[in-house]
C-alpha positions as CSV (number, residue, x, y, z in Angstrom):
1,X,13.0,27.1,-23.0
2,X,16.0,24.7,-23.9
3,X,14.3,21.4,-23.5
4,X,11.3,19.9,-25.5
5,X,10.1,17.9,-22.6
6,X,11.0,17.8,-19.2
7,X,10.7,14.1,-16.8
8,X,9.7,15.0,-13.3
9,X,10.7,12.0,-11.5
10,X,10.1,12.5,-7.5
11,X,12.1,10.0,-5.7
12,X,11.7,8.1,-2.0
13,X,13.6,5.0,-1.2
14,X,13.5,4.0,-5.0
15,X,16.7,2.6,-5.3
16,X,15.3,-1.2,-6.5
17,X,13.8,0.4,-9.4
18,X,14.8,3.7,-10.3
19,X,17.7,2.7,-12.5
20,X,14.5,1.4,-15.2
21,X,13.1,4.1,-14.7
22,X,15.5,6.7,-15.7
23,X,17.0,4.5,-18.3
24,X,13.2,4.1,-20.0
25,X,13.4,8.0,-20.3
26,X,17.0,7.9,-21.7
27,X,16.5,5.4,-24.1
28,X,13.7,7.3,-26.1
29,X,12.9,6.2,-29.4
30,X,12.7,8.7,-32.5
31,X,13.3,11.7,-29.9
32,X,16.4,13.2,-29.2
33,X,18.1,12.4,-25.8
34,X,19.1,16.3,-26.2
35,X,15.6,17.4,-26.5
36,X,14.9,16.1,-23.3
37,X,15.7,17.3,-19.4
38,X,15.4,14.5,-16.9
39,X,14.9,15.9,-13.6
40,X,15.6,13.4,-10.7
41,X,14.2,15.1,-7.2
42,X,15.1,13.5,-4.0
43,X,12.8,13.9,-1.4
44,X,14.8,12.5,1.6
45,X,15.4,9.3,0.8
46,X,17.6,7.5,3.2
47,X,18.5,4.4,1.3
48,X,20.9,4.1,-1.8
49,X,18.9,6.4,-4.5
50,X,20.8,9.8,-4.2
51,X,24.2,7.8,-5.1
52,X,22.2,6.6,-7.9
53,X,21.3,10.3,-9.5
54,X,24.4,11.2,-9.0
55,X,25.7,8.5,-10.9
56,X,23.3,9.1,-14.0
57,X,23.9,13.4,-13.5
58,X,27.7,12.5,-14.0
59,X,27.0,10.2,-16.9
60,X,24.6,12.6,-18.5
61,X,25.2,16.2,-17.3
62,X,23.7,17.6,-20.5
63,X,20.2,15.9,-19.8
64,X,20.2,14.4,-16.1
65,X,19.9,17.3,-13.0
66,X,19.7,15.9,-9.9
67,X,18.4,17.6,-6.8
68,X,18.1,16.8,-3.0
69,X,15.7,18.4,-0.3
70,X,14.7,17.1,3.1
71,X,11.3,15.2,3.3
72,X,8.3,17.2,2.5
73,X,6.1,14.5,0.5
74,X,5.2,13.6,-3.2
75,X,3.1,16.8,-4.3
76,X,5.6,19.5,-3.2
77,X,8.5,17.4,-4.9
78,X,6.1,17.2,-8.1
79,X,5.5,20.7,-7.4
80,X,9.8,21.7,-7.5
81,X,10.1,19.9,-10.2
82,X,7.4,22.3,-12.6
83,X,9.0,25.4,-11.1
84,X,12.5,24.2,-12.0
85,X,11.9,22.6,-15.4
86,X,13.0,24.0,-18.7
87,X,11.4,21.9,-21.0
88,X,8.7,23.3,-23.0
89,X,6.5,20.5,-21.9
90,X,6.6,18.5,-19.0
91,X,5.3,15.2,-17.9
92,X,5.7,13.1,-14.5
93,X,7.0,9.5,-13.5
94,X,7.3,7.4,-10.7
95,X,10.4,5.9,-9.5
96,X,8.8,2.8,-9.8
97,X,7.2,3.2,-12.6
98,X,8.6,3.2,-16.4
99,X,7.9,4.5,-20.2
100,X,7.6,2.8,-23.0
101,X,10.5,3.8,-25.9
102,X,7.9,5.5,-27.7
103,X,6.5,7.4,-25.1
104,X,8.2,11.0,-25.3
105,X,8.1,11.2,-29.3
106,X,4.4,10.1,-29.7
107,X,3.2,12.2,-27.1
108,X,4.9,15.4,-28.5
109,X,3.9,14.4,-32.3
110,X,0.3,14.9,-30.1
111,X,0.3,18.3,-29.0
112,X,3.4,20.0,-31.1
113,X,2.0,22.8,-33.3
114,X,-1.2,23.0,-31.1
115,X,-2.9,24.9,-28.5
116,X,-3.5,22.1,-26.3
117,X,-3.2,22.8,-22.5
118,X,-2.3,19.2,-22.1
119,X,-2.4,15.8,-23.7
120,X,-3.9,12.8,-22.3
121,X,-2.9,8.9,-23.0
122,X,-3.9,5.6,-21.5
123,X,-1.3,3.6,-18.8
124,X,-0.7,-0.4,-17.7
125,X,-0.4,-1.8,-14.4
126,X,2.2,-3.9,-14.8
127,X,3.0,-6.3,-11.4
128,X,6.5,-6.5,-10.5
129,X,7.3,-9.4,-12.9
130,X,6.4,-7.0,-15.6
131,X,2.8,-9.6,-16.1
132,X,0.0,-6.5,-17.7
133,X,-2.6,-6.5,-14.5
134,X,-4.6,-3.7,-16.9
135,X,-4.6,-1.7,-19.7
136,X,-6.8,1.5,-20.0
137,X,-6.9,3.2,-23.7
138,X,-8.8,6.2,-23.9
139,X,-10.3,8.0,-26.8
140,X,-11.1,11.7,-27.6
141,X,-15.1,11.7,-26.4
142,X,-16.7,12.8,-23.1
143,X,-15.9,10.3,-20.7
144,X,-12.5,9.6,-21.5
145,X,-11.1,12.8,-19.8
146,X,-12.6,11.2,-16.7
147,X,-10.8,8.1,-16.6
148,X,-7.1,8.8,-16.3
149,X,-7.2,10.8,-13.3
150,X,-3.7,10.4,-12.1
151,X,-0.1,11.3,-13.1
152,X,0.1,8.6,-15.7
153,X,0.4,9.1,-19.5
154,X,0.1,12.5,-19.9
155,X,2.1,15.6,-21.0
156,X,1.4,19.1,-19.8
157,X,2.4,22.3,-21.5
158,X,4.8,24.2,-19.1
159,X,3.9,27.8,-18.8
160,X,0.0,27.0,-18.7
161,X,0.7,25.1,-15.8
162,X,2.7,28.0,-14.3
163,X,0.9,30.7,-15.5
164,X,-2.6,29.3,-13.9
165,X,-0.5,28.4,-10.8
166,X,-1.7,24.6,-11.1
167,X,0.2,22.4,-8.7
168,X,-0.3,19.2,-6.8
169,X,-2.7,19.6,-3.5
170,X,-0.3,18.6,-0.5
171,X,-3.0,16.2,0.3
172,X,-2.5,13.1,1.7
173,X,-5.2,11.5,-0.7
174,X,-6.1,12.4,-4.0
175,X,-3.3,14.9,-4.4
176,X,-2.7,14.0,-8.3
177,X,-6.8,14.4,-8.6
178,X,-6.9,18.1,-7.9
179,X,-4.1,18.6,-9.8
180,X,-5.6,16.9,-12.8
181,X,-9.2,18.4,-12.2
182,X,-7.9,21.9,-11.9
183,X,-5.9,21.3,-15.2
184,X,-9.3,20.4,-16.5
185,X,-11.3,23.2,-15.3
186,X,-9.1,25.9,-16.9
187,X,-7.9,24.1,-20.2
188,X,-10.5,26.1,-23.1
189,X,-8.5,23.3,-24.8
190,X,-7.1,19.4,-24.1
191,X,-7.1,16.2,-26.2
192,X,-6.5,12.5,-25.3
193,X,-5.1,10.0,-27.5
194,X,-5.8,6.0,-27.5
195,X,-2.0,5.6,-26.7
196,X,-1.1,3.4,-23.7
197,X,2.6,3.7,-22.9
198,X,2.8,4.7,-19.1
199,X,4.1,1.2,-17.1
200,X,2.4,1.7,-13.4
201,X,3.9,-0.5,-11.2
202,X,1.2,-1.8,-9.1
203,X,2.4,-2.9,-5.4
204,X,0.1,-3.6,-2.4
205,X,2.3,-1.6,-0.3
206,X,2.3,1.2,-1.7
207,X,1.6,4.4,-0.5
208,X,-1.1,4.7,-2.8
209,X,-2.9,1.0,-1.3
210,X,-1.6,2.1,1.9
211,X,-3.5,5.4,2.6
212,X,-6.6,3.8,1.6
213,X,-6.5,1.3,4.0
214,X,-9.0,2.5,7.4
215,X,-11.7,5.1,7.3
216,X,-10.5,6.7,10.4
217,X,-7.5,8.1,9.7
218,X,-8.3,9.1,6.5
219,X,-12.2,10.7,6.7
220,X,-10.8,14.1,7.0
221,X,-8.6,14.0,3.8
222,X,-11.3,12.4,1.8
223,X,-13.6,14.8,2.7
224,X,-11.4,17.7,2.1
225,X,-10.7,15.7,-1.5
226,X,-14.3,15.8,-2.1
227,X,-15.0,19.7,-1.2
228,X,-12.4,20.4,-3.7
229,X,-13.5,18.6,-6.7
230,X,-16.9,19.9,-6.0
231,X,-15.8,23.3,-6.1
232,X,-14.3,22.6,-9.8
233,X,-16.9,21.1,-11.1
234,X,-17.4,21.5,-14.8
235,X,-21.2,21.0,-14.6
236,X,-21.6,18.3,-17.3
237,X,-23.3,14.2,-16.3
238,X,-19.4,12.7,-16.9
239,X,-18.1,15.3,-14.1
240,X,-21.0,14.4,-11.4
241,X,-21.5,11.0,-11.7
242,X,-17.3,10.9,-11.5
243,X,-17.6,12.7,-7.9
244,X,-20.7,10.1,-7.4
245,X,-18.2,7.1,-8.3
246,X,-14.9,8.8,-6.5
247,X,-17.3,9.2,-3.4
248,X,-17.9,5.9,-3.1
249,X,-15.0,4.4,-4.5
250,X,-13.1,5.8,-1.5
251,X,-15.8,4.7,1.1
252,X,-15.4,1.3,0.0
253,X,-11.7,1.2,-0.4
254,X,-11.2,2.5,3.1
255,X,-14.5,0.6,4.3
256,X,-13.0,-3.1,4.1
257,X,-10.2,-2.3,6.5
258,X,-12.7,-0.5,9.0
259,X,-15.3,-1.6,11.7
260,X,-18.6,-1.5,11.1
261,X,-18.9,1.5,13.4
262,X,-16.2,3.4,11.2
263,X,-17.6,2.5,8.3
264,X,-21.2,3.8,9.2
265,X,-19.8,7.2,10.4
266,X,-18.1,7.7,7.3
267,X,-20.6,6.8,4.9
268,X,-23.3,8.9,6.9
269,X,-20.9,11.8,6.2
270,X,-20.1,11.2,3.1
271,X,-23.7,10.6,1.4
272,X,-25.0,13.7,3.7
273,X,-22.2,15.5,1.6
274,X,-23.8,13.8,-1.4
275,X,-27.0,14.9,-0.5
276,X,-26.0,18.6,-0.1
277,X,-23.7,18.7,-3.0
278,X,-25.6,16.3,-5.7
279,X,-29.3,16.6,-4.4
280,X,-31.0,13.3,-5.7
281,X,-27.4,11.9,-6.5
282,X,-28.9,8.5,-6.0
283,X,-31.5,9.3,-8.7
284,X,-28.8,9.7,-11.3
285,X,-29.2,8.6,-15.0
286,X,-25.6,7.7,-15.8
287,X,-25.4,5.9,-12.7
288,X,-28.1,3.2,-13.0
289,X,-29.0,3.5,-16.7
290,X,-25.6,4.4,-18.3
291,X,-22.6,3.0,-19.2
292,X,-20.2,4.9,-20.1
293,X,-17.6,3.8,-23.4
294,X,-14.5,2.7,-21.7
295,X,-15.9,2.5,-18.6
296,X,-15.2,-0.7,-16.5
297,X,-18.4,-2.4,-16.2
298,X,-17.6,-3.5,-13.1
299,X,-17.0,-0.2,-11.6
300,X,-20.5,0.6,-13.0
301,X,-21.8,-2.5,-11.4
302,X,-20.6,-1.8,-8.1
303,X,-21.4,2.3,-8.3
304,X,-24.9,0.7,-9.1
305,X,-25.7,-2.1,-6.6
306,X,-24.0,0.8,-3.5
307,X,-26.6,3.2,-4.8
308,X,-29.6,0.5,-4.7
309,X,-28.3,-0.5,-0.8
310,X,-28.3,3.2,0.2
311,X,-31.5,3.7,-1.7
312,X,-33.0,0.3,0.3
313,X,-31.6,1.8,3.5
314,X,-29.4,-1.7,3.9
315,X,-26.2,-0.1,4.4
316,X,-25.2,-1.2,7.8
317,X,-26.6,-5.0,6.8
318,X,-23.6,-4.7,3.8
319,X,-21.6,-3.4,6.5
320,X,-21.6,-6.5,8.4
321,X,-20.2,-8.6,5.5
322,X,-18.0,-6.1,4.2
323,X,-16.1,-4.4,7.2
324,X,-13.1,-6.7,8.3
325,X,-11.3,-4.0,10.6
């Protein structure tokens, strides 16, 4: 392979910020603009971004390749990009999103000269002002593998990824999950570093906030998310009590923009699926007794008090107050 790292940057109506985006990737600190391959993929977007890869494949023929395709969604576009890089490595980014100018160099400084399946670093979301909503660092213990989940801050070597067929789960929720779990499952070896450099730019009307929004549309995908993580699971506490928490995570994002009655359905299936998957999930130690270093200990707080409601059979009482559909 030519490259040291190849950018995977899928693209959709991005023009307002995909100029900052590729130019964080050009202007690379202590890394050779050379040693990198910046792939731009257009998936059908009908507004001014294709004039825009063009402009930067002109300017940078040696490092820029820009390709079109007609619509076929974010994880098959991710997916096109791993078959067509050339870069030893690879790593993703929105094009919304940006890197910091040390991204690329201390990532490969990481996993260079090891036998690392793929390195894992923190990520900010940033607002649109560029204001730090969050910062997640991780460190190289149990948990930490658990709590960068998505796309963000990480860099994958190339041919493990191809050679164990790992691609993004055309999905319309949780796509990067699977992707990232599979990883998981068949690395014999992975590291993450407390590195934050990833800029996730966090907007309400996104995709991402949109798809969780409504527990009817979306009780079929979550489910089918759930099936699959439970058939990768690694059988260690930090893998179950992270279905336990993803479970109901998803529940309650989709639950505020439900009714009552969607939100009862769904969380009948969903902790029957518990039940059958996790028996005694509602007994577990890391989830009322634990907290976990790095952890959010709000997100433990409100894994918690969900498990003492469904334990106290006042689900549908929270329901009331919480459902605004």
């Amino acid at each position: 392979m030519s490259k040291k790292i190849s950018v995977i940057i899928p693209i959709y109506n991005g023009e307002r910020y995909l100029e900052r985006a590729i130019d964080s990737v050009l202007r690379q600190e202590d890394f050779a603009a050379t040693d990198l391959e910046v792939l731009l993929l257009d998936d059908g977007s009908t507004d001014g971004s294709h004039e825009i890869m063009r402009h930067y494949e002109e300017a940078y023929p040696d490092i820029v390749k820009a390709l079109s395709h007609k619509n076929m969604g974010v994880a098959k576009t991710r997916n096109k990009g791993i078959r067509e890089a050339t870069g030893q490595y690879v790593t993703f980014l929105d094009h919304d999103d940006y890197f910091d100018p040390d991204y690329c160099a201390t990532f490969y400084r990481a996993i260079h000269d090891t036998s690392y399946a793929f390195i894992g670093g923190g990520y900010r979301r940033v607002a649109t002002n560029g204001e730090v909503l969050k910062s997640v660092t991780l460190k190289n213990q149990g948990w930490s593998k658990y709590m960068n989940v998505g796309i963000c801050g990480k860099l994958h070597d190339t041919e493990f990824l191809r050679k164990n067929r790992i691609k993004f789960w055309n999905n319309e929720i949780g796509e990067d999950i699977i992707f990232n779990m599979t990883e998981l499952n068949k690395a014999s070896k992975s590291a993450t570093i407390p590195y934050v450099g990833y800029n996730y730019l966090y907007n309400q009307q996104s995709a991402t906030s949109m798809a969780l929004q409504g527990l009817k549309k979306n009780r079929g995908w979550i489910l089918a998310l759930l099936q699959n993580l439970r058939s990768l699971d690694t059988h260690d506490g930090f893998y179950r009590y992270f279905v336990i928490k993803t479970t109901i995570y998803l529940l309650l994002s989709g639950g505020s923009g439900s009714t009552k009655q969607e939100f009862n359905e769904a969380y009948s299936e969903f902790t029957k699926w518990l039940d059958k998957a996790y028996p005694g999930w509602w007994h577990d130690r890391h989830v009322l007794t634990s907290v976990f270093e790095g952890e959010a200990v709000t997100t433990w707080l409100s894994v918690s008090a969900f498990v003492l409601l469904h334990r106290f059979r006042l689900m549908r009482l929270f329901a009331k107050a919480y459902c605004k559909g």
